[in-house]
C-alpha positions in Angstrom: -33.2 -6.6 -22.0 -31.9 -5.4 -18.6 -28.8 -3.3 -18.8 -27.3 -3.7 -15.5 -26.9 -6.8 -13.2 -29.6 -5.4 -10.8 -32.0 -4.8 -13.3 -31.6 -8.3 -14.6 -32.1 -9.3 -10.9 -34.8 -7.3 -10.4 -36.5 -8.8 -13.5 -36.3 -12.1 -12.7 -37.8 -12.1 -9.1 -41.3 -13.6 -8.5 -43.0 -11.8 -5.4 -44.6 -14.1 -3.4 -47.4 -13.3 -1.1 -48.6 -14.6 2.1 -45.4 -17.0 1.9 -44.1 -18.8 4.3 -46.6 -16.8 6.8 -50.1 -15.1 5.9 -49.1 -10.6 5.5 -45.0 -11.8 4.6 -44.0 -10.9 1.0 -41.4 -13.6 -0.2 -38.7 -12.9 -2.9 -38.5 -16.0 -4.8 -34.7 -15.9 -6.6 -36.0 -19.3 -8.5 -36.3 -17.8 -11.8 -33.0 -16.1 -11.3 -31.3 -19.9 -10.5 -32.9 -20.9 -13.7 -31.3 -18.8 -16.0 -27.8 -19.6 -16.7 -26.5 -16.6 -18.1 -28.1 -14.6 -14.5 -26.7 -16.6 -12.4 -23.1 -16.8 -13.8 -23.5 -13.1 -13.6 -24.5 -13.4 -10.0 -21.8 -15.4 -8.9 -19.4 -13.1 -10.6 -20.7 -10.3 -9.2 -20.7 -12.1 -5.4 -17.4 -12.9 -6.1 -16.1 -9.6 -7.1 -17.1 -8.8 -3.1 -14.4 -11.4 -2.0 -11.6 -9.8 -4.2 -12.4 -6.4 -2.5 -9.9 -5.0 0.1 -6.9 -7.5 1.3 -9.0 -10.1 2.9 -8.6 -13.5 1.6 -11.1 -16.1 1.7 -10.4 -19.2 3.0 -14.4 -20.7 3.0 -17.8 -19.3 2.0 -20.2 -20.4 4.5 -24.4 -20.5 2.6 -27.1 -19.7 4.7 -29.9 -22.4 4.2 -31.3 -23.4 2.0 -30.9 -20.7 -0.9 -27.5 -19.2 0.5 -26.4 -23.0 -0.4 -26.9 -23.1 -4.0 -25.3 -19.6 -4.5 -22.4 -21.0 -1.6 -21.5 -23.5 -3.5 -21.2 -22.0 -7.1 -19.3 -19.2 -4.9 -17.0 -21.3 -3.3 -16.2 -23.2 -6.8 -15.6 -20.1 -8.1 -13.0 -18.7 -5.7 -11.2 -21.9 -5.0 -12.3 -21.7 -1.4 -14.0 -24.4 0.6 -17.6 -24.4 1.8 -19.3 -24.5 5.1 -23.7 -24.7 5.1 -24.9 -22.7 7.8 -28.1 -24.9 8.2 -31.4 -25.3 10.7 -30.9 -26.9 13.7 -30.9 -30.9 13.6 -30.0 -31.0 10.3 -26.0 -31.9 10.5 -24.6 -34.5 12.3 -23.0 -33.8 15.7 -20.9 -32.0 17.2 -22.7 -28.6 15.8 -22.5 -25.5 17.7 -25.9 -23.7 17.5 -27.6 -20.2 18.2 -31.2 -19.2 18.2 -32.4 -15.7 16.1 -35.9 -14.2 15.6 -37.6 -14.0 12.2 -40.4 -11.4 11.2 -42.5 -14.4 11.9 -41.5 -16.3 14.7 -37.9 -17.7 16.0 -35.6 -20.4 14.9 -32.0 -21.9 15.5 -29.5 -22.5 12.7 -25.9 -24.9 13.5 -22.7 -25.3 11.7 -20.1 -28.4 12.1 -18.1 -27.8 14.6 -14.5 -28.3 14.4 -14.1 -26.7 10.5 -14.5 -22.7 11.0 -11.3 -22.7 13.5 -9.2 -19.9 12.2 -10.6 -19.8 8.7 -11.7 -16.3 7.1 -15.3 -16.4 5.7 -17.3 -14.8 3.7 -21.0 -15.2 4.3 -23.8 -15.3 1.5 -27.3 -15.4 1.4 -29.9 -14.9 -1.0 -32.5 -12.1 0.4 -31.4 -9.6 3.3 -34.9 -9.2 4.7 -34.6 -7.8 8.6 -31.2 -9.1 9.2 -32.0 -12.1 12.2 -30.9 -14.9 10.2 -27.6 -13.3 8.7 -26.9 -11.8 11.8 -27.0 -15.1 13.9 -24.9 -16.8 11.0 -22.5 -14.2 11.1 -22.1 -14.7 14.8 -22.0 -18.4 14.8 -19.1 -18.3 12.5 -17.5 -16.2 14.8 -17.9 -18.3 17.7 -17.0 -21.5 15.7 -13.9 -19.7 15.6 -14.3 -18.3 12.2 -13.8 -14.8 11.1 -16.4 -13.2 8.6 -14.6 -11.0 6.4 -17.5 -10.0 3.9 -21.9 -10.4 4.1 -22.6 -10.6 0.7 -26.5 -10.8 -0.8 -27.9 -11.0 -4.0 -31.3 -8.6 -2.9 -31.2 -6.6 0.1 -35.0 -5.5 1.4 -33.9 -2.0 2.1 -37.0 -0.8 3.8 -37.0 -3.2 6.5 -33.5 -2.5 8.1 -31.4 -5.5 7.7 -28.0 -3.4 7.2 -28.8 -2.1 10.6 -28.9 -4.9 12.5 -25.5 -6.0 10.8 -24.0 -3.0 11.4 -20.5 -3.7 12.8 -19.9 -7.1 11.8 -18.4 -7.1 8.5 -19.2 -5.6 5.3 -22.3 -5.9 3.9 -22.6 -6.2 0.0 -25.9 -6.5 -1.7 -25.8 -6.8 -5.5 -29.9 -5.1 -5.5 -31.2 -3.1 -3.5 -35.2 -2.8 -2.8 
């Protein structure tokens, strides 16, 4: 039995190769969702990073699709509303919208417009791979007129520099590190 919450983390990821893209290794959090006793833990821990320092959080905003499920138990958890940050064409208009670059290629993600106005946010994910995708969320919250108080992941891909490109954003909090 794993004696710390990374541990158990660690123990319940399924490595995926050649997923979505032929040389990419995927971190499949799947068998973490499916045990109940991990994920409360999980959520806990996530939400320990929105009672740090004096920020208050008014929404927690889930990058898609993973970053939903964990948004949402989050969000319940914290008594704060929830915003999906989700791929392009996907929510009904008016969405503001912003492309990023992946290890693989290049996509857009969009958020409802009209609901980030003046909010503080804390933004989750599952896996903090190179940092594109968090890094475009964080920003489209911010022009939505949201502010992100907190990044929060549950495994952070150390060796390929995601905290880099987040670097100045808002603080980053990864509950494993790889």
């Amino acid at each position: 039995m794993a004696d710390t919450l990374g541990e158990r983390i660690n123990g319940l990821l399924r490595d995926v190769p050649d997923f979505p893209e032929p040389g990419i290794g995927f971190k499949d959090i799947s068998p973490l969702l499916a045990d109940a006793r991990a994920f409360d833990e999980v959520v806990d821990g996530l939400a320990g990073v929105a009672r740090l320092g004096d920020a208050e959080i008014d929404l927690v905003a889930g990058v898609e699709a993973r970053g939903f499920l964990i948004a949402g138990a989050l969000a319940c958890r914290l008594g704060a509303g929830l915003v999906p940050v989700r791929k392009a064409g996907k929510l009904p208009p008016p969405t503001l919208t912003r492309s990023y670059d992946l290890e693989y290629g290049s996509a857009e993600i969009e958020v409802p417009s009209g609901v980030l106005d003046g909010r503080r946010v804390l933004l989750v994910d599952d896996v903090l791979a190179t940092g594109g995708t968090l890094r475009a969320a964080a920003e489209l919250v911010g022009q939505a007129g949201g502010t992100v108080t907190a990044l929060a992941v549950i495994v952070e891909l150390g060796f390929l520099g995601g905290r880099d490109a987040l670097n100045g954003l808002a603080p980053l909090h990864s509950l494993l590190t790889l």
